[in-house]
C-alpha positions in Angstrom: -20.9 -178.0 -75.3 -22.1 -174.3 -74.2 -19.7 -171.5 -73.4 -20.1 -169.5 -70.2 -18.4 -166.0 -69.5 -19.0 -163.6 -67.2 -19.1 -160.1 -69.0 -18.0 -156.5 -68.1 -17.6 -153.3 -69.7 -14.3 -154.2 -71.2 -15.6 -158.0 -72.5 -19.0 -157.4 -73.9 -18.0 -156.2 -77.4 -16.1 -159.4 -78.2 -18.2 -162.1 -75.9 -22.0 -160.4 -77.0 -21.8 -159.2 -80.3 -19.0 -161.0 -81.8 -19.7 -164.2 -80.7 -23.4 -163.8 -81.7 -21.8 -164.2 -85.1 -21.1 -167.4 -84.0 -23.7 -168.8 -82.4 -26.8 -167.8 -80.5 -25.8 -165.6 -77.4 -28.3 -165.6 -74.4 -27.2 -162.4 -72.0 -28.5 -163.4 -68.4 -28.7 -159.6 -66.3 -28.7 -160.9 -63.1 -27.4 -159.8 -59.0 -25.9 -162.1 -56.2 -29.0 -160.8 -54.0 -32.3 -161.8 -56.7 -33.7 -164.9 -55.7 -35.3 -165.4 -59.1 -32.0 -165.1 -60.5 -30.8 -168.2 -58.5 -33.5 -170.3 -59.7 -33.2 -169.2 -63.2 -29.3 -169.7 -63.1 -28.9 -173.5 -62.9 -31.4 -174.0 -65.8 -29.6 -171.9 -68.3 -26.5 -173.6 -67.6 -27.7 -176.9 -67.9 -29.2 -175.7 -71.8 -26.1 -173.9 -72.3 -24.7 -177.4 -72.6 -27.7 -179.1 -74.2 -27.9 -176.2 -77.0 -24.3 -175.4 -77.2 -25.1 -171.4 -77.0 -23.0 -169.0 -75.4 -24.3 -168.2 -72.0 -22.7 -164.4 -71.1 -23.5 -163.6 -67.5 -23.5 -159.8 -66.5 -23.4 -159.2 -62.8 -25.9 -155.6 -62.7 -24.3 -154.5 -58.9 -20.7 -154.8 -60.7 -21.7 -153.5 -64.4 -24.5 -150.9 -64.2 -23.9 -149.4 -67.3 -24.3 -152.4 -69.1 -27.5 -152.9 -67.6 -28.3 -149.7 -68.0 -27.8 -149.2 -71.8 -29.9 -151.6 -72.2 -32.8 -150.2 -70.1 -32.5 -153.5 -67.3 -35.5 -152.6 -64.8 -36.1 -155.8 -63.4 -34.1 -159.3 -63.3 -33.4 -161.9 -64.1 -33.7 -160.2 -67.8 -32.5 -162.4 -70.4 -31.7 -161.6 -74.2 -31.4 -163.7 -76.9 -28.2 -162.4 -79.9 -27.8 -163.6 -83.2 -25.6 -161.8 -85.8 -24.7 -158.8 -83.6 -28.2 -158.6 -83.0 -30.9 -158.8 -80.3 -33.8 -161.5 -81.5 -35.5 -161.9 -78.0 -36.1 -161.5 -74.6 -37.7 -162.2 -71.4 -37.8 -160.7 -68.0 -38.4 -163.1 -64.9 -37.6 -167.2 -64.2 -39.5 -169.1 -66.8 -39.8 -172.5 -66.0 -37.5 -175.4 -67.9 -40.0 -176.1 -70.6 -41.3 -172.3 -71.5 -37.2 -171.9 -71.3 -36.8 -174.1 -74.1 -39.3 -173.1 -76.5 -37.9 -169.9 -76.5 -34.4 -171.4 -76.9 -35.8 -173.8 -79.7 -37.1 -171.1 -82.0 -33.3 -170.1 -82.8 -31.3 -173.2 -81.9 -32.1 -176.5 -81.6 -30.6 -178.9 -79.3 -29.0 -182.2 -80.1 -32.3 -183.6 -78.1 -34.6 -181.5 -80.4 -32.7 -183.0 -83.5 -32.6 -186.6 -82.0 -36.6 -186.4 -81.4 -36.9 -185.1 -85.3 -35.1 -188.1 -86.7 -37.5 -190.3 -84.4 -40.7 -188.8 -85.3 -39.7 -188.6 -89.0 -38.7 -192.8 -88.9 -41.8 -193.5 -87.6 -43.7 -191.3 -90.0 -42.2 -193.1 -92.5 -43.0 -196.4 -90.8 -39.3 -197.2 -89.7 -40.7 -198.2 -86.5 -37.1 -200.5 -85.8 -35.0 -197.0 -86.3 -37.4 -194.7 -84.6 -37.0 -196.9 -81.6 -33.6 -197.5 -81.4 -33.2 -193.7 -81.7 -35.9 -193.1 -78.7 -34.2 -195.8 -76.9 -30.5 -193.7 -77.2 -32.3 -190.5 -76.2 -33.7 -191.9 -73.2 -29.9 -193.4 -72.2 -28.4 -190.2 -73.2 -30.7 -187.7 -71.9 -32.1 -189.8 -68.7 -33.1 -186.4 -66.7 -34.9 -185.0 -69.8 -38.5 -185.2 -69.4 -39.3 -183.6 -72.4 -37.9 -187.0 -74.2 -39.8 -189.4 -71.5 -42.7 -187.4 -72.7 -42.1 -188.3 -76.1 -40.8 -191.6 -76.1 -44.1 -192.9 -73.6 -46.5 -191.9 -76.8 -44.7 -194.1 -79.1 -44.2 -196.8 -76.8 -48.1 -196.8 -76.3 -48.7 -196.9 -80.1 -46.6 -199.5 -80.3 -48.2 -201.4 -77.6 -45.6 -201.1 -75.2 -47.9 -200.2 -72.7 -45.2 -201.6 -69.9 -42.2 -199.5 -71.1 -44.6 -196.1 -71.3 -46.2 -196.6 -68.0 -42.6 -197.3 -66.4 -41.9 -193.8 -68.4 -44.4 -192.1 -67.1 -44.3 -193.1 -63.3 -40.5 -191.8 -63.6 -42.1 -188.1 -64.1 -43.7 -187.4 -60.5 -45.5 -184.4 -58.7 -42.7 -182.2 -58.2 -41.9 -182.3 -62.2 -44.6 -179.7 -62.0 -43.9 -178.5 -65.8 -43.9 -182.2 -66.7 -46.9 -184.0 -64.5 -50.1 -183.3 -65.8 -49.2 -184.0 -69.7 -47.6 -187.5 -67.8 -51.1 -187.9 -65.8 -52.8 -187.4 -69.2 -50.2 -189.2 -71.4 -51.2 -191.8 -69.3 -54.9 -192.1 -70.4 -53.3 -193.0 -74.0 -53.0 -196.0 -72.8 -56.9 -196.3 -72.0 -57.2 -195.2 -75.6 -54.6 -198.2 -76.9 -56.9 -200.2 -74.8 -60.3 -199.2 -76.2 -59.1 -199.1 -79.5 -58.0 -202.2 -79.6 -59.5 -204.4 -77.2 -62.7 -203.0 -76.6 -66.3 -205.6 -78.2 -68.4 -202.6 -78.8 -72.1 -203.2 -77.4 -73.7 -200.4 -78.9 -73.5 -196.8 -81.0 -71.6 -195.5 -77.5 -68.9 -198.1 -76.9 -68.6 -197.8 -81.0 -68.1 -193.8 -80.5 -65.7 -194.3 -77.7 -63.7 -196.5 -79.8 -63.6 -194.5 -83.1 -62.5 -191.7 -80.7 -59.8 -193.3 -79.1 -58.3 -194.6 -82.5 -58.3 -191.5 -83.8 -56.5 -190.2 -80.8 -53.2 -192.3 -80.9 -53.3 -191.3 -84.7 -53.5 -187.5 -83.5 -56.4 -186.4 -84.7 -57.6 -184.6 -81.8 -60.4 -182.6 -83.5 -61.9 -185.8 -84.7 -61.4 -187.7 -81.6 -63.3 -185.0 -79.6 -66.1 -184.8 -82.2 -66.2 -188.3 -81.6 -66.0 -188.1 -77.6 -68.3 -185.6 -77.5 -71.4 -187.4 -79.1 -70.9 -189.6 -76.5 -71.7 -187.3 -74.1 -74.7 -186.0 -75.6 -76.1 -189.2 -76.2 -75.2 -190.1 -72.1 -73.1 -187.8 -70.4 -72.9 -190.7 -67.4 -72.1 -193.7 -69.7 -69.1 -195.9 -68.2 -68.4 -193.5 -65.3 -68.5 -190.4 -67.5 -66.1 -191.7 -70.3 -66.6 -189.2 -72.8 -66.4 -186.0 -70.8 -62.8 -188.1 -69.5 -61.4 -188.6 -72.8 -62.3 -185.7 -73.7 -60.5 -183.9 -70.6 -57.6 -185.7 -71.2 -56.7 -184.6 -74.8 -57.2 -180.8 -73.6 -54.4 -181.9 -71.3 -52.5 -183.2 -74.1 -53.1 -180.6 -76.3 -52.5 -177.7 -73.2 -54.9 -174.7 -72.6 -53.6 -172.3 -75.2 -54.3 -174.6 -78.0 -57.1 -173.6 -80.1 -59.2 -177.0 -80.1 -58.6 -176.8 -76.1 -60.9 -173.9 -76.2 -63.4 -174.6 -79.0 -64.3 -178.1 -77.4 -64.3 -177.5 -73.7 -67.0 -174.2 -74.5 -69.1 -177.2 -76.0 -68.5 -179.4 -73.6 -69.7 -177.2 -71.3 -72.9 -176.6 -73.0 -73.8 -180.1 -72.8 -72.5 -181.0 -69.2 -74.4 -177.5 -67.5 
């Protein structure tokens, strides 16, 4: 359970910097009249809960000085305190999931833990525990898309394709942060499909089925090595396949990651 106070002058010794000794503090500088502020607000009380950090709120119209000591120019400005100390911050309304990778470098939610056990189970092939533990997430944490994400991947390795699709229908446009790694969660299940069902024909339907093996095992870099001879042996065969797959992990995998960048430079000099 998370802790909110709303901080003054007279407070902010013993909320902030004692507390931090604690746990985590996250100071949220914000006014009645910022709009950002608003939409940020909801969001950090809901992980307040979920991490169990002390939220400390500090009205800027009402406590200038606070905000001014520590150089507030724009809000909602959010720092991060751990052992009387300031660890982070961020200025502006992240969205949910940017919000909890910050969160999650210095606390980790009972979620987080939860989704460690499971992915450690099934590592370990405890595939009985590791569902049973996605399975109380997903009862416990219904709204947490995050854990829909998760729990949809190992339902498709398991060949559950029912239960992930049912998942992944559940995460819809207006999940914004959520949809397009549901949209391309969602071509796993193609991959399930190809790896296991697919009579390859030829070197191609061979390639594309290497590729998508090696996909649900996440190796990415050999699945797009694999995806990607497809398309310079026939970048039209079965309706563009292998530029598709290959789209689809860079979904899965997001535009910062490294391989993202690397593969869709050489896709590009094969498709143009």
């Amino acid at each position: 359970m998370g802790y909110i106070y709303d901080v003054t002058d007279d407070n902010f010794e013993e909320i902030v910097i004692e507390k931090s000794y604690e746990r985590p503090v996250v100071i949220d500088f914000w006014a009645p009249w910022c709009g950002p502020c608003r939409m940020l607000k909801p969001i950090l009380e809901k992980l307040a809960n979920e991490y169990g950090f002390i939220l400390a709120k500090v009205n800027t119209d009402e406590n200038p000085h606070i905000a001014q000591e520590f150089g507030v120019s724009g809000i909602p400005d959010v720092r991060i305190f751990i052992n009387g100390k300031e660890v982070d911050r961020f200025v502006g309304a992240l969205p949910e999931p940017k919000l909890r990778e910050v969160i999650s470098k210095y606390i980790k939610s009972e979620a987080d833990k939860l989704l460690e056990e499971a992915n450690k189970a099934y590592n370990e092939g405890k595939l009985v525990q590791a569902e049973q533990i996605y399975e109380k997430m997903l009862e416990e944490f219904p709204e947490n898309k995050k854990i829909a994400l998760e729990a949809a991947q190992f339902f498709i390795k398991e060949g559950r394709l029912d239960k992930a699709e049912e998942l992944l229908n559940s995460i819809k446009e207006y999940h914004k942060e959520y949809f397009s790694k549901a949209q391309a969660i969602k071509e796993l299940i193609t991959f399930k499909k190809w790896c296991e069902e697919l009579q390859p024909e030829n070197e191609l339907d061979e390639l594309l089925q290497e590729g998508a093996c090696l996909a649900l095992q996440g190796k990415y870099k050999e699945a797009l090595d694999k995806f990607l001879k497809v398309v310079q042996k026939d970048k039209n065969y079965k309706d563009e396949a292998g530029r598709k797959a290959m789209v689809a992990i860079f979904n899965l995998l997001g535009e910062g990651n490294p391989l993202t960048k690397e593969y869709r430079r050489k896709l590009a000099m094969w498709l143009y």
